[in-house]
C-alpha positions in Angstrom: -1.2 13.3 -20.0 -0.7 9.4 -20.4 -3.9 7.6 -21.4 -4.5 4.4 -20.0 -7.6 1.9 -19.4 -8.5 0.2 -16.7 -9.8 -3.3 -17.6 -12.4 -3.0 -14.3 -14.7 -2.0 -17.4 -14.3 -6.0 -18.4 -14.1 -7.4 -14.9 -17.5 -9.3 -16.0 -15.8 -11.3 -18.9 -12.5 -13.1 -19.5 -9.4 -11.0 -20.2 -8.6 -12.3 -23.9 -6.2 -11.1 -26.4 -9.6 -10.4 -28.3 -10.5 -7.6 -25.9 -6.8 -6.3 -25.3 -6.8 -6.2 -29.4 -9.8 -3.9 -29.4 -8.1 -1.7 -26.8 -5.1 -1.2 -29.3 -7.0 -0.8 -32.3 -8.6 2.1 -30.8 -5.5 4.0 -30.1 -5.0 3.8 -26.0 -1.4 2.8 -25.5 -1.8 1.1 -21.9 -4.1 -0.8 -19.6 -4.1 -1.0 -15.9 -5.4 -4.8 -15.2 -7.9 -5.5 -12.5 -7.1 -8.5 -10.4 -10.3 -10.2 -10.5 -9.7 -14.1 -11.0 -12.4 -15.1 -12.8 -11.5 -11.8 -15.1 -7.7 -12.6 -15.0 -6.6 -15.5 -13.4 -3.1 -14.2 -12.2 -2.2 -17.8 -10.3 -2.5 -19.7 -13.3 1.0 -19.9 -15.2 -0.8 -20.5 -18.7 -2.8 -17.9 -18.7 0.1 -15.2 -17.6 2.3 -17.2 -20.1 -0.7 -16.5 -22.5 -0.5 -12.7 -22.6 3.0 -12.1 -21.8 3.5 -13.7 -25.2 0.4 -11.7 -26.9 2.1 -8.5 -25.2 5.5 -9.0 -26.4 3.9 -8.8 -30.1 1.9 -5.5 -29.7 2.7 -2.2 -28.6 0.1 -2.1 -25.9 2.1 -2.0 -22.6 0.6 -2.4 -19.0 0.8 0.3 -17.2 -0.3 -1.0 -13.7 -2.3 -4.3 -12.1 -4.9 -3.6 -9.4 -4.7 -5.6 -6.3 -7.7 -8.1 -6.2 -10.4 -6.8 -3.5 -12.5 -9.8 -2.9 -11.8 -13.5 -4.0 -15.2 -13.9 -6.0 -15.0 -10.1 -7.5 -17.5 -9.4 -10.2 -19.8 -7.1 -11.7 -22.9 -9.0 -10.8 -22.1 -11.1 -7.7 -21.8 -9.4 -4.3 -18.8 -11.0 -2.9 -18.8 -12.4 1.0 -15.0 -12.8 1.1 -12.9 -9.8 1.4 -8.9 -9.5 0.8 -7.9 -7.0 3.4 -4.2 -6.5 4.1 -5.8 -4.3 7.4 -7.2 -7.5 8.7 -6.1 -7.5 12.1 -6.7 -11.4 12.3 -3.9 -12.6 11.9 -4.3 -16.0 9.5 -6.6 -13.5 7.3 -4.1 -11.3 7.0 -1.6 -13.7 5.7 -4.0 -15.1 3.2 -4.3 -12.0 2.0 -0.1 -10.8 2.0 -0.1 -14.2 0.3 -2.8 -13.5 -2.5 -1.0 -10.1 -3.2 2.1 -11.7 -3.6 0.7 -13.8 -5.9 0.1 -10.7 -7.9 3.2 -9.2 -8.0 4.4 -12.3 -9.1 3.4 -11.5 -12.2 5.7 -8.6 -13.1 8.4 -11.3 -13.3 6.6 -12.5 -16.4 4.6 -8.9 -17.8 6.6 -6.3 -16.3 4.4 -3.4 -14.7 5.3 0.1 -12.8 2.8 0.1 -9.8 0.3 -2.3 -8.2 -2.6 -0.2 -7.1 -3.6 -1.1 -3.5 -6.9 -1.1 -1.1 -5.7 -0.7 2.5 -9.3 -1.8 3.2 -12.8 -1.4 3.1 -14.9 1.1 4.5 -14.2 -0.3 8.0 -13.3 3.0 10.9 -9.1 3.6 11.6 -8.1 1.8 15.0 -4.6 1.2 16.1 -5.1 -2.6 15.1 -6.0 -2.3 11.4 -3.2 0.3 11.3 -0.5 -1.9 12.9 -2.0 -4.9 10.6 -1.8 -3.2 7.2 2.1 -1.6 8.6 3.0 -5.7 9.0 1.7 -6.2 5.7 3.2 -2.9 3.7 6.1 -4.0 5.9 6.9 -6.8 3.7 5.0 -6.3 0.6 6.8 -3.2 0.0 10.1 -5.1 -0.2 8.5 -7.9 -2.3 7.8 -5.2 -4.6 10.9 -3.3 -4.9 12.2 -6.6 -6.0 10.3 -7.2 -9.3 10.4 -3.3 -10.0 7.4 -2.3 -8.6 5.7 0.1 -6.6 2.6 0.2 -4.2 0.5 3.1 -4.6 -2.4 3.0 -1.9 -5.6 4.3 -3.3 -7.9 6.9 -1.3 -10.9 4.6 -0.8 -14.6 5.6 0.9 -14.4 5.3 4.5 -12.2 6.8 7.4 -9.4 3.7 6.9 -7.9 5.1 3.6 -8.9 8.9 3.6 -6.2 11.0 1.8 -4.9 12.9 5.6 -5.1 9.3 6.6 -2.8 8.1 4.1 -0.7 10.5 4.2 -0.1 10.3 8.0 0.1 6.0 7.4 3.0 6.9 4.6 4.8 9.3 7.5 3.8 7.3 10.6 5.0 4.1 9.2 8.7 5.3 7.5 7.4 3.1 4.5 8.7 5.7 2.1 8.8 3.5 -0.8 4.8 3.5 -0.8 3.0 6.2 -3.0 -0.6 7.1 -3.8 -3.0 6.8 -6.5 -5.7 9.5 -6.8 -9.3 8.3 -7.1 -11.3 11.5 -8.5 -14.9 9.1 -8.1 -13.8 8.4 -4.4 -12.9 11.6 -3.6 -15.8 13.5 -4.4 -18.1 10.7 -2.3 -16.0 12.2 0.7 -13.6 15.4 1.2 -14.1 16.1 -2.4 -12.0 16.3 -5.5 -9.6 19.1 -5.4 -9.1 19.2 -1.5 -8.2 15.7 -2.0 -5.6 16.1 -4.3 -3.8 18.5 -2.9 -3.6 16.5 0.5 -2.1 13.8 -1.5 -0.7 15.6 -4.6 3.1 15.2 -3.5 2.8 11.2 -3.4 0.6 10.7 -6.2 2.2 8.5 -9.3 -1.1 6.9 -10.7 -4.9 8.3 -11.3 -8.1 7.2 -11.3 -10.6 8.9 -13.2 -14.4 7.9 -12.9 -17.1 10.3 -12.3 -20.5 9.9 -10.3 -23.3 12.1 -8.7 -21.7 11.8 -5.5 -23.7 9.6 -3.5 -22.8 6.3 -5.2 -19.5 4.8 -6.9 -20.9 5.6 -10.2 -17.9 5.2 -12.3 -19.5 6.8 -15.1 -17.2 8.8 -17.8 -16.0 12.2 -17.2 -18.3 15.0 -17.7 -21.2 12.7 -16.9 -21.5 13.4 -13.2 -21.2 16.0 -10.9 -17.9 16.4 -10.4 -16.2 19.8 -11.4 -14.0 18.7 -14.0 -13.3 22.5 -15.3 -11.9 23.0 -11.7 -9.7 19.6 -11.4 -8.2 20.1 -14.5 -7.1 23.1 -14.2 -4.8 22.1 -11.6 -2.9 19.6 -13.9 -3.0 22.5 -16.4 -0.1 24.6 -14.3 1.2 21.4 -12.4 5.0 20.9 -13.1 5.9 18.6 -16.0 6.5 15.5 -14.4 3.1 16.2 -12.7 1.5 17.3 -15.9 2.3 13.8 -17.3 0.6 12.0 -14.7 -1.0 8.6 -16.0 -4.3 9.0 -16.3 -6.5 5.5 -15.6 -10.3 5.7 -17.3 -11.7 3.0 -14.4 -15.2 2.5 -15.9 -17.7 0.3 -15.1 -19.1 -1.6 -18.0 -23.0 -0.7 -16.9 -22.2 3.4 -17.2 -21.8 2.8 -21.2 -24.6 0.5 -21.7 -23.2 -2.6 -20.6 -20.0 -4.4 -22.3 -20.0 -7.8 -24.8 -18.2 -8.7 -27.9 -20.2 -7.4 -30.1 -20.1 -3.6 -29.1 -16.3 -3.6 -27.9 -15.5 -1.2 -30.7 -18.0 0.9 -30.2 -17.6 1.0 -26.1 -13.7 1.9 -26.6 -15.4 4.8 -29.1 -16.9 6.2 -26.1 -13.5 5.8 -23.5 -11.6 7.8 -26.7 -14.0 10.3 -26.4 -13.7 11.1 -23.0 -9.5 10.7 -23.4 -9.8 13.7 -26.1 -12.1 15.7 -24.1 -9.7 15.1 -20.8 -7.2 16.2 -22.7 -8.6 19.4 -24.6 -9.5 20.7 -21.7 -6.7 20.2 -20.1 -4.7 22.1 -23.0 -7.2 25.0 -23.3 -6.8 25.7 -18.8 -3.1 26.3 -19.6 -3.4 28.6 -22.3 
């Protein structure tokens, strides 16, 4: 089991080397960054310049980014402009091939493994959203492969990015380069958790692991919902090796553990330990 941390659990502050520090100190060897401008400003050169050069001196390696999903993204503000690479109007969906180019831009600078994408929102599958997020996978998928990364579209709420729908896009589309990240909180809104995953099991490279009560996107830690975590886990317990190792993202938000400031960083990341060890305990005593 890889342990990494999603930054989504400091989308509502600046992404410093202070926080990214703290992260370290507490023994988690990779983040997954979210793309949330105002959190980290991926078009400005000094501030990638800034951590490429606090990354090259520490041990703490990132693992993924995450695709921006609005352009004003944040914990307390609602945002009115969506990035949606299934936006069948055309200009829109340019701006928004454009924006996640921008993104992968960074790898040039802080090299990453996979950019984890939204094919949409909750919007219903029709011919034109698929044929507008194929034109855009089309070409991002090649922009990608060029700075050594890979797209792996997350299972999102909705009928656009259900796991059978993915799957089908993936096969439908010949984009075999694209993979899948696993989103336990999503899932178990929708088809639920283990019938998800084995729909997408096969394609999966990158996991999400938030829990809620299965009505709302919680993102609360493991163990502190209502998903069956007993159950899930036991699946990665007798899973192949390679499968076995699969990276596993803690995507918290920073209201589950009592809200998130400098003062109580150390004591937050505590908590996200916590739930790594009891992830992985459990995961040890299913296989035995």
């Amino acid at each position: 089991m890889q342990r990494v941390l999603s930054t989504y659990l400091f989308v509502g502050q600046k992404l410093t080397a202070g926080i990214l520090a703290e992260v370290e100190k507490a023994g988690i060897p990779a983040v997954e960054i979210f793309c949330a401008r105002q959190h980290f400003d991926y078009r400005s050169a000094e501030v990638v310049r800034e951590l490429k050069e606090w990354f090259a001196e520490h041990a703490l390696t990132v693992h993924a980014l995450h695709s921006p999903t609005s352009r004003d993204q944040s914990e307390r503000r609602e945002s009115t402009a969506p990035i949606s690479i299934a936006e069948p109007e055309r200009v829109r969906r340019l701006e928004a091939v454009d924006e996640i180019k921008r993104v992968l831009e960074v790898a040039e600078q802080i090299p990453f493994r996979f950019l984890v994408q939204h094919l949409g929102g909750r919007e219903e599958m029709d011919e034109r959203r698929r044929d507008a997020a194929f034109n855009s996978l089309e070409h991002l998928a090649v922009f990608a492969k060029h700075r050594g990364v890979t797209i792996a579209l997350e299972n999102t709420p909705g009928e656009l990015a259900t796991p059978g729908n993915l799957r089908h896009f993936i096969a439908d589309t010949r984009l075999h380069d694209l993979r899948l990240c696993f989103d336990t909180g999503h899932a178990h809104m929708e088809e639920g958790v283990e019938r998800s995953y084995e729909t997408m099991r096969d394609l999966v490279v990158t996991a999400h692991l938030h829990d809620n009560h299965g009505e709302k996107d919680e993102h609360l830690l493991p163990f502190e919902g209502t998903i069956d975590w007993d159950a899930m886990l036991k699946g990665f317990a007798h899973a192949p090796a390679a499968e076995n190792n699969l990276p596993f993202v803690l995507e918290l938000k920073d209201a589950a553990l009592g809200g998130v400031h400098e003062h109580n960083t150390s004591a937050v990341l505590q908590q996200v330990k916590g739930a790594f060890d009891k992830l992985e305990r459990t995961v040890s005593a299913k296989a035995n």
